[in-house]
C-alpha positions, 0 to 999 in steps of 0.5 A: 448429304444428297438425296440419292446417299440419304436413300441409301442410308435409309435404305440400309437402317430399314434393312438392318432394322428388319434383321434385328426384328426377325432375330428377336422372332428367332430369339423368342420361339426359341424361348417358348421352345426351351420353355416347353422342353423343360416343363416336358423332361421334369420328372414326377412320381407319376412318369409323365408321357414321354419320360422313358424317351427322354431316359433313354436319350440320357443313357445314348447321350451321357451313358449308363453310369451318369443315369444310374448315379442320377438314379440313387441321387435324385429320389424324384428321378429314380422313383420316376423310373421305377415307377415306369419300368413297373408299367410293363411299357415296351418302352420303359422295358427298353429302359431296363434292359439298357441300364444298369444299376449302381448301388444295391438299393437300386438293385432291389427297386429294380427287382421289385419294378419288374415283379410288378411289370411280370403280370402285365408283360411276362414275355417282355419281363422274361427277355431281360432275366439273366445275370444282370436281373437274376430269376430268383430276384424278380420271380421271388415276390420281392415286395417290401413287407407283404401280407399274405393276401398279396402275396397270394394274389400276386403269385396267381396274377403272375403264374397266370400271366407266365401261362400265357408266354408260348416262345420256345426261347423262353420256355426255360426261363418261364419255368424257372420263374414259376418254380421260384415264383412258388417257391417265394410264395410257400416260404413267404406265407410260411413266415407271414403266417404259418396257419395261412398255409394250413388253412389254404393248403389244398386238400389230399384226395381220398384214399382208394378203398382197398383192394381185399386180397382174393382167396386162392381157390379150394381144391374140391376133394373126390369122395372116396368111394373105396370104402363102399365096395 
Protein backbone atom coordinates (compact mmCIF):
# COMPACT_ATOMS: atom_id res chain seq x y z
CA UNK A 1 0.00 0.00 0.00
CA UNK A 2 1.75 3.51 -0.65
CA UNK A 3 1.77 6.22 1.72
CA UNK A 4 -0.50 8.34 -0.16
CA UNK A 5 -3.61 5.21 -0.05
CA UNK A 6 -2.81 4.37 3.59
CA UNK A 7 -3.46 8.28 4.47
CA UNK A 8 -6.63 7.99 2.69
CA UNK A 9 -7.68 5.05 4.27
CA UNK A 10 -6.83 6.58 7.83
CA UNK A 11 -8.24 9.46 6.90
CA UNK A 12 -11.27 7.99 6.22
CA UNK A 13 -11.64 5.41 9.40
CA UNK A 14 -10.74 8.94 11.46
CA UNK A 15 -13.95 10.27 9.86
CA UNK A 16 -16.37 7.57 10.26
CA UNK A 17 -15.08 7.03 13.76
CA UNK A 18 -15.99 11.03 14.42
CA UNK A 19 -19.53 10.08 12.92
CA UNK A 20 -19.95 7.06 15.02
CA UNK A 21 -18.95 9.34 18.27
CA UNK A 22 -21.38 12.04 17.41
CA UNK A 23 -24.18 9.35 16.75
CA UNK A 24 -23.72 8.07 20.33
CA UNK A 25 -23.94 11.95 21.75
CA UNK A 26 -27.24 11.98 19.55
CA UNK A 27 -28.30 8.55 20.95
CA UNK A 28 -27.40 9.61 24.46
CA UNK A 29 -29.28 13.29 24.92
CA UNK A 30 -31.88 11.27 23.38
CA UNK A 31 -31.88 8.97 26.34
CA UNK A 32 -31.83 11.59 28.98
CA UNK A 33 -34.50 13.23 27.12
CA UNK A 34 -37.03 10.35 26.72
CA UNK A 35 -35.86 9.70 30.37
CA UNK A 36 -36.94 13.20 31.39
CA UNK A 37 -40.01 13.26 29.51
CA UNK A 38 -41.40 10.06 31.31
CA UNK A 39 -40.65 11.07 34.78
CA UNK A 40 -42.47 14.36 33.74
CA UNK A 41 -45.93 12.93 32.18
CA UNK A 42 -46.47 10.28 35.29
CA UNK A 43 -49.38 10.99 36.97
CA UNK A 44 -49.85 11.27 40.67
CA UNK A 45 -52.63 11.80 43.02
CA UNK A 46 -51.42 15.31 43.42
CA UNK A 47 -51.32 16.40 39.48
CA UNK A 48 -47.89 17.55 39.08
CA UNK A 49 -47.11 20.89 37.04
CA UNK A 50 -47.42 20.31 33.92
CA UNK A 51 -50.03 17.48 33.91
CA UNK A 52 -52.99 19.44 32.50
CA UNK A 53 -50.70 20.36 29.30
CA UNK A 54 -50.00 16.91 28.87
CA UNK A 55 -53.79 16.17 29.04
CA UNK A 56 -54.79 18.25 26.67
CA UNK A 57 -51.79 17.26 24.22
CA UNK A 58 -53.68 13.53 24.85
CA UNK A 59 -57.31 14.88 23.75
CA UNK A 60 -55.89 17.16 20.40
CA UNK A 61 -53.45 13.83 19.65
CA UNK A 62 -55.79 10.53 20.57
CA UNK A 63 -59.44 12.67 20.86
CA UNK A 64 -61.73 12.77 23.69
CA UNK A 65 -63.05 9.20 23.70
CA UNK A 66 -59.31 7.43 24.36
CA UNK A 67 -58.72 9.93 27.41
CA UNK A 68 -62.18 9.35 28.80
CA UNK A 69 -61.61 5.61 28.53
CA UNK A 70 -58.37 6.13 30.20
CA UNK A 71 -60.17 8.28 32.80
CA UNK A 72 -62.36 5.07 34.13
CA UNK A 73 -59.59 2.52 33.57
CA UNK A 74 -56.70 3.92 35.29
CA UNK A 75 -57.75 5.29 38.83
CA UNK A 76 -54.41 6.97 39.39
CA UNK A 77 -54.92 8.68 36.05
CA UNK A 78 -58.61 9.69 36.29
CA UNK A 79 -58.07 10.76 40.38
CA UNK A 80 -54.99 12.94 38.54
CA UNK A 81 -57.51 14.76 36.51
CA UNK A 82 -60.26 15.16 39.03
CA UNK A 83 -57.86 16.22 41.14
CA UNK A 84 -56.75 19.09 38.95
CA UNK A 85 -60.04 20.16 37.52
CA UNK A 86 -61.22 20.78 41.37
CA UNK A 87 -57.87 23.36 41.62
CA UNK A 88 -60.31 25.87 39.62
CA UNK A 89 -56.56 26.03 37.05
CA UNK A 90 -57.54 27.96 33.90
CA UNK A 91 -55.85 25.62 32.52
CA UNK A 92 -57.31 22.43 34.20
CA UNK A 93 -60.87 24.24 33.34
CA UNK A 94 -59.55 24.09 29.85
CA UNK A 95 -59.37 20.48 30.48
CA UNK A 96 -63.15 20.16 31.32
CA UNK A 97 -64.55 22.07 28.81
CA UNK A 98 -62.90 19.60 26.23
CA UNK A 99 -63.66 16.62 27.59
CA UNK A 100 -66.20 14.50 27.71
CA UNK A 101 -67.02 11.86 30.34
CA UNK A 102 -67.89 8.26 29.24
CA UNK A 103 -69.43 6.49 31.95
CA UNK A 104 -71.57 7.80 34.57
CA UNK A 105 -68.94 7.50 37.40
CA UNK A 106 -67.11 10.02 35.69
CA UNK A 107 -70.18 11.97 35.51
CA UNK A 108 -70.36 12.34 38.89
CA UNK A 109 -66.55 13.06 39.80
CA UNK A 110 -66.79 15.52 37.30
CA UNK A 111 -69.84 17.39 39.21
CA UNK A 112 -68.24 17.07 42.18
CA UNK A 113 -64.66 18.49 40.93
CA UNK A 114 -66.01 21.50 39.57
CA UNK A 115 -68.30 21.97 42.83
CA UNK A 116 -64.89 22.19 44.40
CA UNK A 117 -63.18 24.24 41.78
CA UNK A 118 -66.95 27.07 42.14
CA UNK A 119 -65.56 28.74 45.19
CA UNK A 120 -62.09 29.31 43.57
CA UNK A 121 -63.13 30.15 40.03
CA UNK A 122 -67.01 30.70 39.79
CA UNK A 123 -66.83 32.93 36.50
CA UNK A 124 -64.48 29.93 34.75
CA UNK A 125 -67.00 27.34 36.45
CA UNK A 126 -70.14 28.86 35.20
CA UNK A 127 -68.92 29.13 31.39
CA UNK A 128 -68.59 25.57 31.18
CA UNK A 129 -72.56 24.73 32.59
CA UNK A 130 -74.86 23.71 29.95
CA UNK A 131 -75.70 20.39 29.02
CA UNK A 132 -72.84 18.64 29.23
CA UNK A 133 -72.34 19.95 32.96
CA UNK A 134 -76.11 20.70 33.87
CA UNK A 135 -76.40 23.59 36.98
CA UNK A 136 -78.45 21.29 38.94
CA UNK A 137 -75.39 18.69 39.23
CA UNK A 138 -72.38 20.85 39.97
CA UNK A 139 -74.35 24.01 41.84
CA UNK A 140 -76.12 20.92 44.00
CA UNK A 141 -73.46 20.30 46.51
CA UNK A 142 -72.52 17.06 45.06
CA UNK A 143 -70.20 15.65 47.87
CA UNK A 144 -70.43 12.10 48.87
CA UNK A 145 -71.64 11.77 52.55
CA UNK A 146 -71.36 15.36 53.61
CA UNK A 147 -72.15 16.38 57.28
CA UNK A 148 -73.91 19.51 57.98
CA UNK A 149 -71.06 21.65 59.05
CA UNK A 150 -69.74 21.29 55.20
CA UNK A 151 -72.63 21.53 53.66
CA UNK A 152 -73.11 24.98 55.12
CA UNK A 153 -69.78 26.22 54.97
CA UNK A 154 -69.60 25.15 51.37
CA UNK A 155 -72.98 26.94 50.46
CA UNK A 156 -71.57 30.37 52.20
CA UNK A 157 -68.06 29.84 50.56
CA UNK A 158 -69.80 29.50 47.32
CA UNK A 159 -72.83 32.01 47.31
CA UNK A 160 -70.02 34.40 48.21
CA UNK A 161 -67.98 33.43 45.41
CA UNK A 162 -70.84 33.56 42.87
CA UNK A 163 -71.43 37.38 44.25
CA UNK A 164 -68.42 38.12 42.91
CA UNK A 165 -69.23 37.35 39.06
CA UNK A 166 -70.37 40.84 37.52
CA UNK A 167 -70.43 39.29 33.41
CA UNK A 168 -74.08 40.05 32.26
CA UNK A 169 -73.47 36.86 29.97
CA UNK A 170 -73.41 34.93 33.08
CA UNK A 171 -75.94 36.38 35.05
CA UNK A 172 -78.47 33.78 33.93
CA UNK A 173 -76.53 31.03 34.88
CA UNK A 174 -75.35 32.64 38.14
CA UNK A 175 -78.75 32.80 39.65
CA UNK A 176 -79.83 29.71 38.44
CA UNK A 177 -76.57 28.29 40.62
CA UNK A 178 -77.53 30.15 43.46
CA UNK A 179 -80.98 28.99 43.62
CA UNK A 180 -80.16 25.50 43.21
CA UNK A 181 -77.04 25.98 45.42
CA UNK A 182 -79.87 26.90 48.34
CA UNK A 183 -82.19 24.64 47.16
CA UNK A 184 -79.23 21.57 47.68
CA UNK A 185 -78.49 23.02 50.76
CA UNK A 186 -81.99 23.38 52.88
CA UNK A 187 -82.83 19.35 51.37
CA UNK A 188 -79.38 18.14 52.21
CA UNK A 189 -79.50 19.59 55.89
CA UNK A 190 -82.88 18.69 56.20
CA UNK A 191 -81.92 14.98 55.62
CA UNK A 192 -78.46 15.42 57.73
CA UNK A 193 -80.22 16.78 60.26
CA UNK A 194 -83.68 18.20 60.36
CA UNK A 195 -82.83 20.00 63.96
CA UNK A 196 -79.84 21.60 62.32
CA UNK A 197 -82.45 23.76 60.37
CA UNK A 198 -84.60 24.40 63.32
CA UNK A 199 -81.67 25.48 65.08
CA UNK A 200 -79.90 27.64 62.16
CA UNK A 201 -83.21 28.79 60.73
CA UNK A 202 -82.93 32.75 61.05
CA UNK A 203 -85.23 34.16 63.23
CA UNK A 204 -88.89 36.15 62.03
CA UNK A 205 -88.70 39.71 62.56
CA UNK A 206 -91.02 41.00 65.27
CA UNK A 207 -94.66 41.51 64.57
CA UNK A 208 -95.46 45.31 64.35
CA UNK A 209 -97.47 46.52 67.12
CA UNK A 210 -101.03 46.93 65.85
CA UNK A 211 -102.57 49.84 64.88
CA UNK A 212 -105.74 50.38 67.04
CA UNK A 213 -108.69 51.40 64.73
CA UNK A 214 -109.51 55.39 65.64
CA UNK A 215 -113.24 56.02 66.73
CA UNK A 216 -114.94 57.75 64.40
CA UNK A 217 -115.88 61.33 65.94
CA UNK A 218 -119.01 61.87 68.10
CA UNK A 219 -121.45 64.56 66.99
CA UNK A 220 -121.85 67.15 69.80
CA UNK A 221 -125.43 67.66 70.16
CA UNK A 222 -126.87 71.55 70.50
CA UNK A 223 -128.56 72.04 73.69
CA UNK A 224 -132.08 72.45 73.33
CA UNK A 225 -133.11 75.62 74.24
CA UNK A 226 -136.69 75.35 73.30
CA UNK A 227 -137.93 74.29 76.38
CA UNK A 228 -136.60 77.42 78.42
CA UNK A 229 -138.46 80.09 76.47
Amino acid sequence: MTPRAFAKRAAGEESEGGCIESLRSILGAAVVLASLSTAACKDSAWTPMGSAEVVLSQIKLGGVSSVAKRVDSDESFGRSVMNGIATGDSLWLEVASRFTPGSATAEASLSIALASALPRSPARVLALLGDKYPIEEVCGIPFLHPDSALVASYHDTAALALERVRDTLLTKSRDACRAALDTARNDKLARINAAYIVKNKPAPPPPRPKKRPSKPPQPVTPPDTSSSA
